[in-house]
N, C-alpha and C positions, 0 to 999 in steps of 0.2 A: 504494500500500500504506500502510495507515494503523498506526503504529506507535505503544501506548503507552508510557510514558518515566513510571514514574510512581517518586518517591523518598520516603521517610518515614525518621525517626527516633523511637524511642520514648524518653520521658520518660528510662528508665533508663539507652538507651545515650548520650543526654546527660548523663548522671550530676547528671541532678538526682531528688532524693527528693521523694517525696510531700509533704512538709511544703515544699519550696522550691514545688513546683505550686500548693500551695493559698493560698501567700503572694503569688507572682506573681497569681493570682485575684484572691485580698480585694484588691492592691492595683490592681486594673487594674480593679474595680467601683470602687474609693473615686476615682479619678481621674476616671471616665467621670462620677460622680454629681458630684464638686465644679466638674470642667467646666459641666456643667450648668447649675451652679446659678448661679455666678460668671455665666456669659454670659447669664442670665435676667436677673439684679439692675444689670450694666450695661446692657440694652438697656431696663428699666425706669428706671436714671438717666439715660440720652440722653433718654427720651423726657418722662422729668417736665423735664428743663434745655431742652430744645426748647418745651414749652409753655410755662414760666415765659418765655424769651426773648419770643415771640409774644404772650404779654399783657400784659409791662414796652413794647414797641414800640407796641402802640396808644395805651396812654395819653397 
């Protein structure tokens, strides 16, 4: 017998309001986006210090 078990809360009976939702949002894009971006500009400085090393080595 297959038995669904399914639980929810809605926004309000966690007593949070519309304005605390839409704050949790804005900030949980601004995080997703600055992750982002951050690990793009380090994996471009690895990779520019990995070439500089490789062509300070031949010379």
């Amino acid at each position: 017998m297959l038995v669904h078990c399914f639980f929810a809360l809605t926004a309000s009976e966690m007593g949070l309001s519309p304005l605390i939702v839409g704050l949790i949002l804005v900030s949980s894009v601004v995080f997703i986006v600055g992750f982002t971006k951050s690990s793009r500009e380090n994996e471009y400085k690895k990779l520019m210090d990995s070439f500089i090393q490789t062509k300070d080595e031949s010379d």
